[in-house]
DODRENKOL-757920 format. One record per residue (C-alpha): z, y, x; residue number from 0. Coordinates in Angstrom, 1 decimal. Example, Ala and Ser with C-alpha at 12.3 -4.5 7.8 and 13.67 -1.06 7.14 Angstrom:
BEGIN
REC      Z      Y      X seq
REC    7.8   -4.5   12.3   0
REC    7.1   -1.1   13.7   1
# end
This chain:
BEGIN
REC      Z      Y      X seq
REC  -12.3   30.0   25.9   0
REC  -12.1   28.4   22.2   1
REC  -12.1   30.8   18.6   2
REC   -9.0   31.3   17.8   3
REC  -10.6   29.4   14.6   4
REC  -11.1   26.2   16.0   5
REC   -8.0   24.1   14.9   6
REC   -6.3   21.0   16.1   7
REC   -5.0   18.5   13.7   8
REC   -2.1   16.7   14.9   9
REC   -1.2   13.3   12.9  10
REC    2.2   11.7   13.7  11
REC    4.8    9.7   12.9  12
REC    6.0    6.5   13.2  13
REC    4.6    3.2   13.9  14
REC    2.8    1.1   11.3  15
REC    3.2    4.1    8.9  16
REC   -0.5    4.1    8.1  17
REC   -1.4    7.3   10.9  18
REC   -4.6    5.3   11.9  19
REC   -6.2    5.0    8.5  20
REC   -5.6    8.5    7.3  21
REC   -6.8    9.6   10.6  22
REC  -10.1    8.2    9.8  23
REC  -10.2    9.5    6.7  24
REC   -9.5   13.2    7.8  25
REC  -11.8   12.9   10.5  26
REC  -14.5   11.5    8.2  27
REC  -13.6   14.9    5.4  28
REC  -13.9   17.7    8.4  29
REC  -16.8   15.7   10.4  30
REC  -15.5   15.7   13.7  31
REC  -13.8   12.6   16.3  32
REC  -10.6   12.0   16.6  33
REC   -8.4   11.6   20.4  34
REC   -6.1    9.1   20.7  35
REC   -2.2   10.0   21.4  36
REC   -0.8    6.0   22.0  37
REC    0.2    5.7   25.6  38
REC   -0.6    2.3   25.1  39
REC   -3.4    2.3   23.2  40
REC   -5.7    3.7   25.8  41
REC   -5.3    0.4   28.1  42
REC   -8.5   -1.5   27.9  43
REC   -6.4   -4.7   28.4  44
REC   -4.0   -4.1   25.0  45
REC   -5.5   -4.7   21.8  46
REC   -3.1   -6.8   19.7  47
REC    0.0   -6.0   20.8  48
REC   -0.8   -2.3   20.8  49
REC   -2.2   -2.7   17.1  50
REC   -5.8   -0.8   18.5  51
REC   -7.7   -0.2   15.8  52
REC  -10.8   -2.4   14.8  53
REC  -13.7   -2.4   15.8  54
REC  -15.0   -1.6   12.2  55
REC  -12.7    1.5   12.1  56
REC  -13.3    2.3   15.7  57
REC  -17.1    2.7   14.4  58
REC  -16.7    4.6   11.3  59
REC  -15.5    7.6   13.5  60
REC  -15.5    8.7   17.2  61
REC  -12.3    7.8   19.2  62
REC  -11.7    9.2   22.5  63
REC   -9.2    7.9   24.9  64
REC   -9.0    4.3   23.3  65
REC   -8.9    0.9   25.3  66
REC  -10.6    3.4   28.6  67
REC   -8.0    2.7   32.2  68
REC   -6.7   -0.6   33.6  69
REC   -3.1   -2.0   32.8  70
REC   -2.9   -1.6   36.5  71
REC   -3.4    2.7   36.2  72
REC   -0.2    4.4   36.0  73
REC   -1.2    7.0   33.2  74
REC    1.6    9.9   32.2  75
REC    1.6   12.6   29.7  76
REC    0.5   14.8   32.1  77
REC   -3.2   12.6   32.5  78
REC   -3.1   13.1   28.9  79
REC   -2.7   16.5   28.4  80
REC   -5.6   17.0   30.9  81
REC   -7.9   14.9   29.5  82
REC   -7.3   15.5   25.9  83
REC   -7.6   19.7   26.3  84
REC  -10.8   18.8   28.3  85
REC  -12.6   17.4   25.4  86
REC  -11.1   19.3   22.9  87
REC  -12.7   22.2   24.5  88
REC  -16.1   19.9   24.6  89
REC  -16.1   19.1   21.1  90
REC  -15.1   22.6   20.1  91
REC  -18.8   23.2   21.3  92
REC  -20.4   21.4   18.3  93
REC  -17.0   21.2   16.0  94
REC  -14.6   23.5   14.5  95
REC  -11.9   21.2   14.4  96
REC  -10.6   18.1   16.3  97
REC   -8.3   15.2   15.2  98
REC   -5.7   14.2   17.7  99
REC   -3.6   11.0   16.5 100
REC   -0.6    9.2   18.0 101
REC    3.1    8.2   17.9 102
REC    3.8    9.0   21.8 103
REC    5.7   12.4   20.9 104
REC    5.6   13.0   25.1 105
REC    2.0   13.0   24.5 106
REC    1.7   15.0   21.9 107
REC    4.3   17.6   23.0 108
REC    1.5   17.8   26.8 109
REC   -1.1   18.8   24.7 110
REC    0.4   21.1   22.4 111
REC    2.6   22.9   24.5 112
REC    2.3   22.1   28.1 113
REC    4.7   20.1   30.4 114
REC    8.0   21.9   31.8 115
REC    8.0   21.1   35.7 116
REC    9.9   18.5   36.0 117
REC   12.2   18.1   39.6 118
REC   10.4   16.2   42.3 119
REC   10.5   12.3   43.0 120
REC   13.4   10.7   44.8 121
REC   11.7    7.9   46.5 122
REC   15.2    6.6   47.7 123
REC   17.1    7.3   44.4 124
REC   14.4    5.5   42.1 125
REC   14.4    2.7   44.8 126
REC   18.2    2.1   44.4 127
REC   17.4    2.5   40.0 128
REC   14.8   -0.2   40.8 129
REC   17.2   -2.5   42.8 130
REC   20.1   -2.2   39.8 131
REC   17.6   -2.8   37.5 132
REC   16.2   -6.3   39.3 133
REC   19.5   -7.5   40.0 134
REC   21.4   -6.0   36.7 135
REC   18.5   -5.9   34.1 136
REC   18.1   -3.4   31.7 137
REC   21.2   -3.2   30.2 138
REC   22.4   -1.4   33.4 139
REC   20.0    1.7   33.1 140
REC   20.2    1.9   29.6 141
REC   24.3    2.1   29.8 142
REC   24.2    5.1   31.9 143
REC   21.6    7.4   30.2 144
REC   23.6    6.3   26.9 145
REC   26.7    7.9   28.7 146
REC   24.9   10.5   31.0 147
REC   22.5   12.1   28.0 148
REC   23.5   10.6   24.4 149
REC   20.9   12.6   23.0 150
REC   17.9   11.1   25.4 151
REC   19.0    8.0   24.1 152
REC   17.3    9.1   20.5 153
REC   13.8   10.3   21.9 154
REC   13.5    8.2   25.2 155
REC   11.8    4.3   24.9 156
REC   15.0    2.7   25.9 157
REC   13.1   -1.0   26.5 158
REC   11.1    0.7   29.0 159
REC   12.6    0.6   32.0 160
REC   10.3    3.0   33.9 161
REC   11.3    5.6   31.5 162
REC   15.2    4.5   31.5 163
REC   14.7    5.3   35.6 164
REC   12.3    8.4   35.3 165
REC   14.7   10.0   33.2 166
REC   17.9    9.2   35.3 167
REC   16.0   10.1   38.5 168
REC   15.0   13.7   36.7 169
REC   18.4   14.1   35.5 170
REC   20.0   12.9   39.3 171
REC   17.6   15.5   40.8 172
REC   17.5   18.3   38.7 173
REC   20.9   18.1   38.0 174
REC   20.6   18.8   34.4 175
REC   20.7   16.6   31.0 176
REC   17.0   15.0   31.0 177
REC   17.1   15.9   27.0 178
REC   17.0   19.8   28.1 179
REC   14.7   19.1   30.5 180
REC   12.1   18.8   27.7 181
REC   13.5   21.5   25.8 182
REC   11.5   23.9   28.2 183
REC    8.9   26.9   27.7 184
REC    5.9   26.3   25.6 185
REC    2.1   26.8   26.7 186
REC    0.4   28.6   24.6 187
REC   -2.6   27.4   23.7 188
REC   -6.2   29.0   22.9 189
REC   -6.9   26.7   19.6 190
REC   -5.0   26.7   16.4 191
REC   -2.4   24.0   16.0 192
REC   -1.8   22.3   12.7 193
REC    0.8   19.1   13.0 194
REC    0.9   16.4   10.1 195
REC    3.2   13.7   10.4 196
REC    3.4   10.7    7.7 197
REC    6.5    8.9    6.5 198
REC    7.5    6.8    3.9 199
REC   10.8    5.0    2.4 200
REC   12.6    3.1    5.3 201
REC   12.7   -0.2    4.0 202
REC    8.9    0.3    3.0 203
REC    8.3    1.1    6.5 204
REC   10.1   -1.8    8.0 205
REC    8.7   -4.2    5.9 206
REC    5.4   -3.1    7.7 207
REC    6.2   -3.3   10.7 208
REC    8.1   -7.1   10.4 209
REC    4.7   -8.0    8.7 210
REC    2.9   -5.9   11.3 211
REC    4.3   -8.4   13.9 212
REC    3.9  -11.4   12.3 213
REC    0.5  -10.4   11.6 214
REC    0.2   -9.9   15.8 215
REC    1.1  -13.7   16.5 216
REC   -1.1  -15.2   13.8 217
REC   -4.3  -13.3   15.5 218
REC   -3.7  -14.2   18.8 219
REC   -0.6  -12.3   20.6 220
REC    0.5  -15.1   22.7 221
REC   -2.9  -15.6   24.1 222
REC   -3.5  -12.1   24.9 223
REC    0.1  -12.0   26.8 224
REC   -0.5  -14.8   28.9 225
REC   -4.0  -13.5   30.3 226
REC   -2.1  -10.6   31.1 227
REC    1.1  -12.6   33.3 228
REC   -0.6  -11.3   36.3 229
REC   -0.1   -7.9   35.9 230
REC    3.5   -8.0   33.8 231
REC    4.7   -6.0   36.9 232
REC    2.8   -3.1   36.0 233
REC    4.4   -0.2   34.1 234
REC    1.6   -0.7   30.9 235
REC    3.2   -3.6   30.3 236
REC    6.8   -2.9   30.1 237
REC    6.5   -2.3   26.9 238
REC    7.7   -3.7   22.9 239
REC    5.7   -7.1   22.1 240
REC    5.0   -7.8   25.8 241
REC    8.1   -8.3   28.2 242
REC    9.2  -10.3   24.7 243
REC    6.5  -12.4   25.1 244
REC    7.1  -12.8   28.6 245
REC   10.4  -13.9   28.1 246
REC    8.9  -16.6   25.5 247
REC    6.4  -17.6   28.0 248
REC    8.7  -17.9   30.6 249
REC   10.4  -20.6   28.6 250
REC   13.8  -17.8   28.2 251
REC   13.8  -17.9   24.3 252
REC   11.8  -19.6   21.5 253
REC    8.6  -18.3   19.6 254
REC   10.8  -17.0   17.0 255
REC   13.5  -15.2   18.8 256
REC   10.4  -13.3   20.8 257
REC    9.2  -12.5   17.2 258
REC   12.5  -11.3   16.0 259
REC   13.1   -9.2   19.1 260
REC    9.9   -7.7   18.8 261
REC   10.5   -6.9   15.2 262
REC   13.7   -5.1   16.2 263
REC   12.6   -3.2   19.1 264
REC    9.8   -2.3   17.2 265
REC   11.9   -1.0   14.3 266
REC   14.2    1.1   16.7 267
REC   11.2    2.3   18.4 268
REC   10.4    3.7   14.9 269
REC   13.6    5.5   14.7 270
REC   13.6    7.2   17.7 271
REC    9.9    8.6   16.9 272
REC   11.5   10.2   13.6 273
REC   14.2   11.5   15.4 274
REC   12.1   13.4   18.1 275
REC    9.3   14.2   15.5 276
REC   11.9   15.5   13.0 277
REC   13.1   18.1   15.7 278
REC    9.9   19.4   15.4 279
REC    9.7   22.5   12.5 280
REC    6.1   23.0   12.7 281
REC    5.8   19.5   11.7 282
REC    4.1   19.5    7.8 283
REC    5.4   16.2    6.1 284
REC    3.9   13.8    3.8 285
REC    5.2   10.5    2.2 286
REC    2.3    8.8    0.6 287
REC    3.1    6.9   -2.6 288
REC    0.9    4.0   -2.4 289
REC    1.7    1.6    0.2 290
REC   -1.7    0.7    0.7 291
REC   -2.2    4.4    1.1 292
REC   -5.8    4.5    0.1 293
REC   -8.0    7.5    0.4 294
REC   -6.7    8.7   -3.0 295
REC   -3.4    9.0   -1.9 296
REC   -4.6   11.4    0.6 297
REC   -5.6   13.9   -1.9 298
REC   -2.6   16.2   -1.0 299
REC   -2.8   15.9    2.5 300
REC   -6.5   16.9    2.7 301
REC   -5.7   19.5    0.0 302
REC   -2.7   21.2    2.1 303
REC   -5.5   20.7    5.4 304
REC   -8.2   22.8    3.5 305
REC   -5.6   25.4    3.1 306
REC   -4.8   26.3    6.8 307
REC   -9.1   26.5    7.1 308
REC   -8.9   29.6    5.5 309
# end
């Protein structure tokens, strides 16, 4: 078992806010690694889509659970929370702390608190999802969460339709709204817990993430989706900036139009990651000033992170 000293520090919020940057630099201050919490980050397949850090940043610090299964492994939050509490506990041998950062808030809820037990599979019901969704599209499944479970609709990636179906199939099953499901007990865990989540002004944000994008096409996007129209079947790739892509590549819409869609998407994708983050009331906030958010603007951060080491 850990110290109760040891201490986790979570960094959150929501895409292209800066998480990956300050990460480093908090890493760098305590001298320990950091563990990756981006569902899609930890496919070795997805670089530029997934915005993985570079290679130069990627060296400056230790990362654990980046760019490590196939596209073609179905990874969950429950994988994660396994594999991120096994080497927390193994760097907790030569650290006192440990960096975990991410915007999956699924992930980040396994490690910090366990998975409720969720109702069992319904091979035939999630075949008939699957059959509605190939003959319907999305639109379908997203329709009826939106009128089954409003709320789910805020926290849930609703362009993924795996998720769309996993959380119609828990909700058909266990015969309760899939946004109490998650609502259940919490693990207690044997490390101290500290969660940081960044933010900034909205249009700020969103200016990021169009540029973000944009940036994504000019180093090589469309190349990177097309070596990977083999696997578009596979759940990793169900995802913002890919079945867009695929769309463009399948001669559906233009260059542009996938840009713009992927601009949106991603933009609502940052909205519902505030929206389940900001349920969260252990969640410490920050809004650096500088939008390049250098390491001086970190000064407060790192100042209110020496404070819960004592």
């Amino acid at each position: 078992m850990s110290s109760p000293k040891k201490t986790v520090f979570i960094v959150c919020g929501p895409t292209a806010v800066g998480k990956t940057g300050f990460a480093i630099e908090l890493a760098k201050h305590l001298k320990t690694e950091i563990i990756n919490a981006d569902s899609r980050q930890v496919y070795s397949e997805l670089n530029i889509g997934v915005a993985r850090p570079s290679e130069k940043q990627l060296a400056i610090i230790k990362h654990h659970l980046m760019a490590c299964f196939p596209v073609t492994r179905l990874y969950g939050a429950g994988d994660f929370e396994k594999d991120a509490l096994n080497i927390t506990h193994e760097l907790f041998k030569t650290h006192d702390t440990v960096v975990v950062c991410g915007g999956t808030g699924m992930y980040i809820k396994a490690f910090c608190e366990g998975l409720d037990d969720l109702p069992r599979a319904d091979v035939l019901y999630r075949l008939e999802l699957k059959q509605r969704f190939e003959k319907n599209g999305i639109k379908d499944l997203q329709v009826e969460l939106r009128t089954k479970d409003p709320a789910a609709v805020e926290i849930i990636d609703f362009e993924n339709p795996q998720r769309l179906m996993r959380a119609l199939e828990i909700m058909h099953v266990g015969k309760q709204l899939y946004s109490d499901v998650l609502k259940g007990n919490k693990t207690k865990r044997d490390f101290n817990i500290v969660k940081i989540a960044l933010n900034m002004p909205r249009e700020v944000l969103y200016k990021r993430i169009n540029d973000r994008v944009e940036n994504m096409v000019n180093e090589g996007l469309v190349q990177e989706v097309k070596q990977l129209m083999p696997y578009r079947e596979h759940n990793a790739l169900k995802t913002v900036g890919y079945t867009e892509m695929f769309d463009y590549l399948d001669g559906k819409i233009k260059l542009d139009d996938a840009v713009q869609k992927i601009q949106q998407h991603t933009r609502n994708y940052a909205k519902r990651q505030l929206t389940w983050f900001r349920a969260d009331k252990d969640i410490k906030w920050f809004e650096p000033t500088n939008n390049k958010m250098g390491p001086l603007e970190y000064t407060e951060i790192i100042n209110f992170v020496d404070s819960r080491m004592n």
